[in-house]
C-alpha positions as CSV (number, residue, x, y, z in Angstrom):
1,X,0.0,0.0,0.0
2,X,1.5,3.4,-1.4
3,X,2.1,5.8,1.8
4,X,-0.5,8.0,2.4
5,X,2.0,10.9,2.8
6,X,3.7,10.2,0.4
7,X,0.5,10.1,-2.1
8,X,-0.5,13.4,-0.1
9,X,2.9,14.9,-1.4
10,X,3.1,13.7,-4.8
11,X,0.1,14.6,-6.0
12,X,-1.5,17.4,-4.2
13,X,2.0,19.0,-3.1
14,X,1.1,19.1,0.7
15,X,3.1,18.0,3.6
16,X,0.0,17.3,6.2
17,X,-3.2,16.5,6.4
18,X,-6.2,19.2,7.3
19,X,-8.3,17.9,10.6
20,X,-10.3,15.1,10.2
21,X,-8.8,14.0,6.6
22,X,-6.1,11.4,8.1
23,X,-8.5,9.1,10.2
24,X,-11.3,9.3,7.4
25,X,-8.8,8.0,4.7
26,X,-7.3,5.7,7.1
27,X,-10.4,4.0,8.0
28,X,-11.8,4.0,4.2
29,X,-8.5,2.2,3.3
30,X,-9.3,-0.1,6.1
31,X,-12.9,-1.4,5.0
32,X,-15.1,0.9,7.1
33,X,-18.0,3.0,5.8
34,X,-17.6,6.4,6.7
35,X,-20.2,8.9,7.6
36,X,-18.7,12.6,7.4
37,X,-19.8,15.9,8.3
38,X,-17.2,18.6,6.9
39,X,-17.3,21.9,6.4
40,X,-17.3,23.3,2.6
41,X,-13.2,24.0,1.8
42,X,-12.2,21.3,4.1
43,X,-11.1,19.0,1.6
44,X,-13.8,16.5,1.7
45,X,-12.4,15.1,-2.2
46,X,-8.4,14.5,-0.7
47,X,-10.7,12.2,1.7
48,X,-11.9,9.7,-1.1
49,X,-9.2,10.3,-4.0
50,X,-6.5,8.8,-1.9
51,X,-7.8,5.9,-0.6
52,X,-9.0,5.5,-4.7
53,X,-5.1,5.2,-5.4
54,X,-4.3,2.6,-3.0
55,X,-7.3,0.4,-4.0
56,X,-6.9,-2.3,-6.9
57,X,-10.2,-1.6,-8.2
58,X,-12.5,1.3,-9.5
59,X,-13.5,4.6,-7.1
60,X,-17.6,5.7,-7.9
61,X,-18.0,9.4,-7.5
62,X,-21.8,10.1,-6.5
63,X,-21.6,13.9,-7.7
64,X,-25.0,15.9,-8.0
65,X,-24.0,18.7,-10.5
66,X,-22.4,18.2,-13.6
67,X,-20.2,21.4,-13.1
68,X,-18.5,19.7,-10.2
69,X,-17.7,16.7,-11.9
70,X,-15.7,18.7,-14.9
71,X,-13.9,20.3,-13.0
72,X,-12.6,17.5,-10.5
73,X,-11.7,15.8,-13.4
74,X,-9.7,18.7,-14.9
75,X,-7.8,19.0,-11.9
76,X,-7.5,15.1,-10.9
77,X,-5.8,14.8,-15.0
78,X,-3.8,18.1,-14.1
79,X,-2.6,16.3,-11.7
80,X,-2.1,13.1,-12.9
81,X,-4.6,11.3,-11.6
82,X,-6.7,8.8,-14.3
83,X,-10.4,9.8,-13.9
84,X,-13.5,10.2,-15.8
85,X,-17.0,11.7,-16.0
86,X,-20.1,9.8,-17.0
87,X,-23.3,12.4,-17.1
88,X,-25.7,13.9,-19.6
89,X,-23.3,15.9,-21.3
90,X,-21.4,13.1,-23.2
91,X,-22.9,12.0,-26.1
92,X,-23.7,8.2,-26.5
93,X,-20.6,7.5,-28.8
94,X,-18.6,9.5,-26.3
95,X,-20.4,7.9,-23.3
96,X,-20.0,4.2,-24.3
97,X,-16.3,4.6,-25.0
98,X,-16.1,5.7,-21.8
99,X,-17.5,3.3,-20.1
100,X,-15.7,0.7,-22.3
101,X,-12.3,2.8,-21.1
102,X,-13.8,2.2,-17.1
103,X,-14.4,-1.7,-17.9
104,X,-11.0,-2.0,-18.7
105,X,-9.5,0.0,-15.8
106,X,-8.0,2.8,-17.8
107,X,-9.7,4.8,-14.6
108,X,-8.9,4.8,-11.1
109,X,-12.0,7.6,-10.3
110,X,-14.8,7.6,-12.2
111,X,-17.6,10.6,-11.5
112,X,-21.5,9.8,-12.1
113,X,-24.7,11.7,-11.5
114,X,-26.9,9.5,-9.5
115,X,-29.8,9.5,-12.2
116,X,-27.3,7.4,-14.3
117,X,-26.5,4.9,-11.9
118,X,-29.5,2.4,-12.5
119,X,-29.5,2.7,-16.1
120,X,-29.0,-1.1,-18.0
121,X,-25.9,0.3,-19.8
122,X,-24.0,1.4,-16.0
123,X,-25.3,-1.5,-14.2
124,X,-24.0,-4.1,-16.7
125,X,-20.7,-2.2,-16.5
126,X,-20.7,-2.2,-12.4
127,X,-21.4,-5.6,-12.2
128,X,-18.5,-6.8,-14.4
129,X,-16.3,-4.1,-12.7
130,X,-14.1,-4.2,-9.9
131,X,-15.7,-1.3,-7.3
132,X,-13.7,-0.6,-4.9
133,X,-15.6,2.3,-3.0
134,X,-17.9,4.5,-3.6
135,X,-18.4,8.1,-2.6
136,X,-21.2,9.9,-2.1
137,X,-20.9,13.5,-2.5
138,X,-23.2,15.8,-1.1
139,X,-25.1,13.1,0.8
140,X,-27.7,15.3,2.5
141,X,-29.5,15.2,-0.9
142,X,-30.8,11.6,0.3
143,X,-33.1,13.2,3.1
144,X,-36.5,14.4,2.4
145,X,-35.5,16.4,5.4
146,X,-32.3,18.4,4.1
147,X,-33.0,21.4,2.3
148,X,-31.8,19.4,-0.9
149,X,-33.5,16.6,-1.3
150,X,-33.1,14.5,-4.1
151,X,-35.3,11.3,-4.9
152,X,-32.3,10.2,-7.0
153,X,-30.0,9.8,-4.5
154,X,-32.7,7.5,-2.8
155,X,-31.6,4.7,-5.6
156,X,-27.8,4.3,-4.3
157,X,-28.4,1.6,-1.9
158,X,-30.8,-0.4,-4.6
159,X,-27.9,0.0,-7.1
160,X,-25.3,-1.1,-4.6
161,X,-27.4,-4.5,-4.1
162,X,-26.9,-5.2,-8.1
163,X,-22.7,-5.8,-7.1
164,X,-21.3,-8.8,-6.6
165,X,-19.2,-7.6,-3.8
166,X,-20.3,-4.9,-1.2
167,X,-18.0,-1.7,-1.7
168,X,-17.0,0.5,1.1
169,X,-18.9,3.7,1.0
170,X,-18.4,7.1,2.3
171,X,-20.9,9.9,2.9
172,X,-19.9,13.5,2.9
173,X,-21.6,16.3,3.1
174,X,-21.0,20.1,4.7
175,X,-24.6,20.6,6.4
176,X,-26.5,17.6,8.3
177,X,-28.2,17.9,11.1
178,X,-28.7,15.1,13.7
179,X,-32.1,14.0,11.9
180,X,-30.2,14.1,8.3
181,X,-27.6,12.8,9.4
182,X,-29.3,9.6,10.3
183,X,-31.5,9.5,7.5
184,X,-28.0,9.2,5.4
185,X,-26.9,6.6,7.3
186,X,-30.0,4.4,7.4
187,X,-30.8,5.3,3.8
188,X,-27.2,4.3,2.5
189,X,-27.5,1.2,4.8
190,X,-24.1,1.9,6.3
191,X,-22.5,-0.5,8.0
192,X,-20.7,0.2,11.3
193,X,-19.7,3.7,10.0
194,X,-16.8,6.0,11.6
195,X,-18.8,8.8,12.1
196,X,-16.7,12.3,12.1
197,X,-17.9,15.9,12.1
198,X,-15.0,17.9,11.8
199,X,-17.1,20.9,12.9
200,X,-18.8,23.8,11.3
201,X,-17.1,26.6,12.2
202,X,-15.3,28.4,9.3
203,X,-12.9,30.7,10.7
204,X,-11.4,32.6,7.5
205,X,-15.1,33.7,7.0
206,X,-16.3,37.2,8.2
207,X,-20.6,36.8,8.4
208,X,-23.0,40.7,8.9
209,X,-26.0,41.0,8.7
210,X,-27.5,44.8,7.5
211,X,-31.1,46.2,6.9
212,X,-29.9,49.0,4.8
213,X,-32.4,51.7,3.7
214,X,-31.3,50.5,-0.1
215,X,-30.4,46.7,-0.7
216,X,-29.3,47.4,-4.4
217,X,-27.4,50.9,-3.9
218,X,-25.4,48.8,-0.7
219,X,-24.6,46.6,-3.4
220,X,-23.4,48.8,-6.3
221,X,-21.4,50.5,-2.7
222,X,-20.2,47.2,-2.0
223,X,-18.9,45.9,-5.5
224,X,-17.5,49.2,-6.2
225,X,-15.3,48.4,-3.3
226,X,-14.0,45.1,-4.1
227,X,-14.3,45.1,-8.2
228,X,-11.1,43.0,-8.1
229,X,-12.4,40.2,-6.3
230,X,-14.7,37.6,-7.1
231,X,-18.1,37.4,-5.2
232,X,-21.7,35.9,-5.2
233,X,-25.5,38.0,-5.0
234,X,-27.9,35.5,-3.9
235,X,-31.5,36.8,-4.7
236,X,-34.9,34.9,-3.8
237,X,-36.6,35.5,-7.4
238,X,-35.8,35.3,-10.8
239,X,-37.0,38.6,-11.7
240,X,-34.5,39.9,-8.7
241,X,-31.5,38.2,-9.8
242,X,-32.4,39.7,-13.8
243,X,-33.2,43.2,-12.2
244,X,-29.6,43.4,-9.6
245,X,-27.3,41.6,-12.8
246,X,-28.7,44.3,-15.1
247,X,-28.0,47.0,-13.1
248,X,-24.6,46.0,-12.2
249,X,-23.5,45.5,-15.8
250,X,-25.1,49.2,-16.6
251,X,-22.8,50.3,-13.8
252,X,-19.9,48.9,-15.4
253,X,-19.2,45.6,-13.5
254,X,-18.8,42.1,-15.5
255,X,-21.7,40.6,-13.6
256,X,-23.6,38.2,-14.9
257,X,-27.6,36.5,-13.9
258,X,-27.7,32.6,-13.3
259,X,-31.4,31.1,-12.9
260,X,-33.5,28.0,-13.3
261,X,-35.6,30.1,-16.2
262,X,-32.6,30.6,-18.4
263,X,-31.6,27.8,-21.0
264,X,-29.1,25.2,-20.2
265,X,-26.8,26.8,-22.3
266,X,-27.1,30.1,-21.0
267,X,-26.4,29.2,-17.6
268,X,-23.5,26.8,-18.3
269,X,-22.0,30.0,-20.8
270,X,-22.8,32.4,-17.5
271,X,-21.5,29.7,-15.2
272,X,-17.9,29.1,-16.8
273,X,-17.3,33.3,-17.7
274,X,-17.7,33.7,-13.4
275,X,-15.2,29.9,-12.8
276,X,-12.8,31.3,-15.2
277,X,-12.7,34.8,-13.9
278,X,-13.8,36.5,-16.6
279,X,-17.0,37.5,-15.2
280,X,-16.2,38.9,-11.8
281,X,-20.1,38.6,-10.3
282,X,-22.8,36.1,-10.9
283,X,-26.0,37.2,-9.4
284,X,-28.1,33.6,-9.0
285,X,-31.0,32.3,-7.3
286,X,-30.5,29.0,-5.1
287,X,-30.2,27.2,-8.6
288,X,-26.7,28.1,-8.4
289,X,-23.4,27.1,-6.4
290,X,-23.9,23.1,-5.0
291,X,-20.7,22.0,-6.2
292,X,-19.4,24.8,-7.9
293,X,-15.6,24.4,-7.1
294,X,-14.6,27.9,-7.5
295,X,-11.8,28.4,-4.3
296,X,-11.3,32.3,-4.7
297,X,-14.7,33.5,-3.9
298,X,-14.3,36.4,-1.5
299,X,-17.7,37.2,-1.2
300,X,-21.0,36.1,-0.8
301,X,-24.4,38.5,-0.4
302,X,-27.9,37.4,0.3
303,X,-30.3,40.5,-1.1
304,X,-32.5,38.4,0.5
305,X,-33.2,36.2,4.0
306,X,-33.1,32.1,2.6
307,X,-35.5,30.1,4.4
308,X,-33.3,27.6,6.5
309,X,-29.7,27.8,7.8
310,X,-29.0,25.1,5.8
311,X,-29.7,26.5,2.8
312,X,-28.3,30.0,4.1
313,X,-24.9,27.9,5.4
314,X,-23.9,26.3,2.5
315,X,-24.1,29.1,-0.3
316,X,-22.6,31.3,2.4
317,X,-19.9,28.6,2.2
318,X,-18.6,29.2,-1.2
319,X,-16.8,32.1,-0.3
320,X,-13.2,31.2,1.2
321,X,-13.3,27.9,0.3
322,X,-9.2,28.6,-0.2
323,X,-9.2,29.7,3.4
324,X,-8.2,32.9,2.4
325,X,-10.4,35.9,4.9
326,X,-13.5,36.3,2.8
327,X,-17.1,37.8,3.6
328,X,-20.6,36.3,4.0
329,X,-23.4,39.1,3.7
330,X,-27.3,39.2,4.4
331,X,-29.3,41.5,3.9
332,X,-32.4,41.5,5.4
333,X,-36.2,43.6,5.6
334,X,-39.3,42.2,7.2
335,X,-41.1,41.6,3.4
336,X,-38.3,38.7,3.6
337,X,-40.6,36.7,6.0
338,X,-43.2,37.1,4.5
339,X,-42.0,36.0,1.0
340,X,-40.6,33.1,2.1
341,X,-43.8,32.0,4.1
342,X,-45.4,32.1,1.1
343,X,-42.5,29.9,-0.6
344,X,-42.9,27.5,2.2
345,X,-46.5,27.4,1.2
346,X,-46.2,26.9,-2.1
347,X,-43.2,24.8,-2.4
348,X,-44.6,22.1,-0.5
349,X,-47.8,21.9,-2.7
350,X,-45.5,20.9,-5.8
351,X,-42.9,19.0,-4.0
352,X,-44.8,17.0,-1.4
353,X,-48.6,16.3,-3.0
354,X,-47.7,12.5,-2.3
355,X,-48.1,13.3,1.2
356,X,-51.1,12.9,3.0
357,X,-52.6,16.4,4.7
358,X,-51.3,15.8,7.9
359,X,-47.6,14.7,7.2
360,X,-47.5,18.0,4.4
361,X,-48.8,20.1,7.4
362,X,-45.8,18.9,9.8
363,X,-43.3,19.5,7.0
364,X,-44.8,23.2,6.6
365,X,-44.7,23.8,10.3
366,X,-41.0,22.3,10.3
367,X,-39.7,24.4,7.8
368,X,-41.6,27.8,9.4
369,X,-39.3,26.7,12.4
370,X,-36.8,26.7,10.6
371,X,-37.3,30.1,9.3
372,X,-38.1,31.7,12.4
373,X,-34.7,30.8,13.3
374,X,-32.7,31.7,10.4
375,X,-35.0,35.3,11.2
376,X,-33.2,35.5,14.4
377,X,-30.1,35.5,12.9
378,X,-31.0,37.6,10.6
379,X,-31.9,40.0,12.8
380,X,-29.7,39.6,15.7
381,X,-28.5,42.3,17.6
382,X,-26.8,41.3,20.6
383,X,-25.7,37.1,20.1
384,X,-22.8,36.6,17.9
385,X,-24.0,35.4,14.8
386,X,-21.0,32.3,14.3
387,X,-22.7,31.2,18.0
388,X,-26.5,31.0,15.9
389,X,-24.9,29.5,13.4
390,X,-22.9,27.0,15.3
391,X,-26.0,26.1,17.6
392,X,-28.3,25.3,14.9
393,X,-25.9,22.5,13.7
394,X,-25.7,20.9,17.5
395,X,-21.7,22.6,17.5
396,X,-21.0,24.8,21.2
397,X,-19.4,28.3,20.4
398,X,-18.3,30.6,22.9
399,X,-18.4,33.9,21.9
400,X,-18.0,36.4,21.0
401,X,-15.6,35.7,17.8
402,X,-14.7,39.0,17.3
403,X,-15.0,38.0,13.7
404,X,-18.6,39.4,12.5
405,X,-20.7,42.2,12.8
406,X,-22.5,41.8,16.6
407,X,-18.8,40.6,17.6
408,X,-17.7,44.0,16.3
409,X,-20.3,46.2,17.3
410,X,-21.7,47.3,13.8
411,X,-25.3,48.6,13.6
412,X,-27.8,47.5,11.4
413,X,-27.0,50.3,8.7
414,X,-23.1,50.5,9.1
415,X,-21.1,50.7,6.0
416,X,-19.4,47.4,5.6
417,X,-15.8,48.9,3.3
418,X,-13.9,49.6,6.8
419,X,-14.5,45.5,7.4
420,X,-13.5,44.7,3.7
421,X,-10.5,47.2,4.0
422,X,-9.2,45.4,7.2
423,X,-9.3,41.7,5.4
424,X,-7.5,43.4,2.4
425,X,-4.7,44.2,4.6
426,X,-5.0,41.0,6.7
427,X,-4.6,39.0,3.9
428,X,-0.5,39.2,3.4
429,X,0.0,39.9,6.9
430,X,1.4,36.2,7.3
431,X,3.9,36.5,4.5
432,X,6.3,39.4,3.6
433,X,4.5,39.5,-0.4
434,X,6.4,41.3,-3.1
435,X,3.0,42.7,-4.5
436,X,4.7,43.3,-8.0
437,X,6.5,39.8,-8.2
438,X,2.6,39.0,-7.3
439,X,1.1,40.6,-10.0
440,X,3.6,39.0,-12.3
441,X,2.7,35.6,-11.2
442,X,-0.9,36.4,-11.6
443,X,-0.5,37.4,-15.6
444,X,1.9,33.9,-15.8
445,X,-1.1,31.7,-14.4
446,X,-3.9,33.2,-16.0
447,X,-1.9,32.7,-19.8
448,X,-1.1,29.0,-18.5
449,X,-4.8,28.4,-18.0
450,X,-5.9,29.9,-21.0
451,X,-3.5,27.7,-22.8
452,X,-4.3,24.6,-20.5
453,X,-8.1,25.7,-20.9
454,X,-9.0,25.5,-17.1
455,X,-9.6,27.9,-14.7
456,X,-6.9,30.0,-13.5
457,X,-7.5,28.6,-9.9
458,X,-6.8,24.9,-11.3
459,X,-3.4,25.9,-11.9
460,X,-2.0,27.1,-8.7
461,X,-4.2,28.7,-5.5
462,X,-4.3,32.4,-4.6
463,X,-2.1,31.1,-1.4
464,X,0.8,29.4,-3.8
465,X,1.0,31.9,-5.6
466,X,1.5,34.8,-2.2
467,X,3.9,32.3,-0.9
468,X,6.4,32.1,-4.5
469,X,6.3,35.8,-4.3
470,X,7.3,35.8,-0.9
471,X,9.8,33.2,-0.9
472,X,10.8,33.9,-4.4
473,X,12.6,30.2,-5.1
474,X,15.1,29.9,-8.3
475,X,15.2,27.0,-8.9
476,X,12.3,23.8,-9.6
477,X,13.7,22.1,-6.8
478,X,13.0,24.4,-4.5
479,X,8.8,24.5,-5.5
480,X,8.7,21.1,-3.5
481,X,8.8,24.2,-0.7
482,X,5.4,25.8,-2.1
483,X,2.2,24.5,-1.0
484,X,0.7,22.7,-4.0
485,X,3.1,22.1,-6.1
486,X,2.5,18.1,-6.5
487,X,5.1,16.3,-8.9
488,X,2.8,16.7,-11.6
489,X,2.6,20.7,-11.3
490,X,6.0,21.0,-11.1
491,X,6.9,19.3,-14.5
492,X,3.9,21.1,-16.2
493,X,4.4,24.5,-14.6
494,X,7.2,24.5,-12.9
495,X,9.7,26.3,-15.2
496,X,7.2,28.6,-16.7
497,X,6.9,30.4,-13.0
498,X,10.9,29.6,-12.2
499,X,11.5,32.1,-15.4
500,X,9.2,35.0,-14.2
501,X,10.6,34.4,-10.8
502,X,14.3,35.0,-12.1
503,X,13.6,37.6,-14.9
504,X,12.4,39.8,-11.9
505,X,14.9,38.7,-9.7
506,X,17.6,39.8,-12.7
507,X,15.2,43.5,-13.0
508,X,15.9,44.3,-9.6
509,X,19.7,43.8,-9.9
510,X,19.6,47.0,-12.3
């Protein structure tokens, strides 16, 4: 069995583990199931993708979103892992020689939406295949009680009957509470799981709430601020989203809209301008973000209140998912409440007319609880907000963190730039950065993803990159040193950032 360090090194260029990923890989690699509760940017994939390499046989990928799945690929290939994708987006020529590539183990990972997985075509090639494990991403989709739900996910354990041999499987999600989290484990039919919840807390993330006088001028404030970074609006209606994405772009800001009502092609165009950084904003309705894998999101606004925590916890999540210091907005007004009481309302009509009256009337009056807690965060005025947060997912906090807008004694209206200002600042604090040797860097990754076609962020993080213009190495043995740089980084990008590195060095001599 290959060393799980030395694996870690190899291909993902770090020299330890992040909390709770060496017992989870441990375990899988021993034959236990795995139930785990991790926070978005803890490195839930590092917890299955290993444990794929030291297996003889094939890892399944239960991925919801298609986006996700192209882009782990990308990355796993950049990287120089063997993996695959089977979803609606390959055509059939495309998709059987794929799946005749998996048969004969040309893949060690293989990435599959779970609508796919009881089709005759998959379940003939599972059962002649050699499955080693299977993941299960985003596992709260499984529970009619998450705010995700997903009656496809509901047909994992029925296709893991078909094998001939029992895989291991691992759940992992970001948000479960207690009730979902054993709705996952008796829905999956776990077996014995090691159960680990590395906790909720996301420290690199700043969280305020406001009730300003203007939502969308706040914004166009906001943005105006931070046009260099890339960021999230979360809006509650379509006609919102197409309302705040038009004025933004009338303002001069490369924001774009992202909603259920656009065509598919529209919102995958939209999707990949904001993952490749050519679009700076994407203003979106809930349709948007599970599994979008963009790291360098350093922002996130709510216009308006979501109806859970859940739901208000994980797209808050997708800012800082690099740990870099990044900030989670709401913005809240009392027709908020009321809109989303009638969402409640109507929502469960559609989704849950199999139900009798009387089970549809407890799941109403659930999520209304749910609401008028995710109102008291909203409008909290004296209780830390990380300590709502924290409590709702069963997690003790003891405030106050000193790291949102209660902890710091903002008022309901403040401006938010002194905040934003602060983190700019904060950000190289930790490293003596050579801003210019910086920017150079920047222009060198952007012009290797473009040629590479993947996102900037896919070559090298925000953080590598701080930490070769602080350290300024000359030589490709000396990027083992820089975080991220796996073995098959450095051959592919190594020299290309050794030469900026040294023609600025040589500059600077003059």
């Amino acid at each position: 069995m290959n060393d799980i360090y030395q694996l870690l090194k190899k291909y993902y260029g770090y020299d330890s583990f992040r909390k709770g990923q060496e017992n989870i890989i441990q375990n899988i690699i021993k034959g236990r199931d795995i139930s785990a509760v991790m926070p978005t940017g803890a490195g839930k994939s590092i917890c299955y993708q290993i444990p794929a390499m030291t297996f003889d046989g094939i890892t399944l990928v239960i991925s919801p979103l298609i986006s996700l799945m192209q882009d782990q690929v990308k990355n796993l290939i950049s990287m120089g892992i063997r993996a695959a994708y089977l979803n609606s987006t390959l055509p059939p020529r495309q998709m059987s020689l794929a799946i005749e590539n998996a048969a004969n183990g040309v893949y060690k990972i293989i990435y599959v939406a779970p609508e796919r997985l009881m089709t005759d075509s998959f379940i003939t090639f599972a059962v002649n295949a050699n499955i080693s494990l299977i993941a299960v991403d985003e596992a709260h989709c499984i529970s009619q009680w998450g705010h995700d739900f997903r009656p496809s996910y509901t047909q994992i354990s029925e296709f893991t009957e078909h094998l001939p041999k029992r895989p291991v499987i691992a759940a992992f999600t970001a948000t479960a509470t207690e009730r979902v989290k054993q709705d996952i484990a008796a829905n999956l039919h776990l077996i014995d799981p090691y159960t680990v919840s590395t906790g909720f807390d996301r420290e690199n993330l700043y969280f305020a709430t406001y009730q300003p006088v203007d939502k969308t001028q706040f914004i166009l404030n906001y943005v105006s601020q931070n046009e260099d970074r890339s960021g999230i609006i979360y809006c509650s209606t379509r006609k919102e989203v197409e309302r705040i994405a038009q004025i933004l772009s009338e303002s001069g800001f490369s924001a774009l809209p992202y909603h259920a009502g656009m065509s598919d092609s529209e919102r995958i165009y939209n999707q990949n301008e904001f993952i490749y950084d050519r679009a700076k904003i994407i203003v979106a309705t809930n349709a948007f973000g599970m599994g979008i894998d963009k790291p360098n999101v350093r922002y996130v606004i709510h216009n308006n209140m979501p109806q859970n925590m859940e739901e208000y916890y994980q797209q808050a999540g997708r800012a800082g998912r690099d740990g870099e210091e990044s900030e989670c907005i709401l913005l809240y007004c009392a027709r908020d409440v009321k809109l989303n009481e009638f969402l409640i309302q109507k929502g469960s009509e559609k989704e849950n007319d199999h139900l009798d009256e009387e089970s549809r009337q407890q799941y109403i009056d659930a999520e209304l609880e749910k609401l008028r807690l995710m109102t008291f965060y909203s409008t909290s005025k004296t209780v830390c907000l990380r300590k709502r947060i924290l409590q709702y997912f069963g997690e003790k906090f003891y405030a106050p963190c000193h790291h949102c807008s209660v902890c710091n004694g903002e008022s309901r209206t403040d401006s938010y730039h002194i905040v934003m200002n602060d983190m700019k600042n904060a950000d190289n604090q930790k490293l003596y950065v050579d801003e210019a040797l910086l920017d150079r860097l920047k222009k060198k990754r952007i012009s290797l993803a473009l040629a590479s076609g993947i996102p900037a962020f896919a070559v090298l993080s925000d953080a590598s990159l701080r930490e070769m213009a602080a350290y300024a190495p000359g030589k490709i043995s000396e990027l083992t040193r820089i975080s991220g740089f796996g073995e098959a980084k450095i051959n592919r990008y190594g020299k290309a950032f050794i030469d900026v590195i040294n023609e600025y060095e040589n500059e600077a001599e003059f």
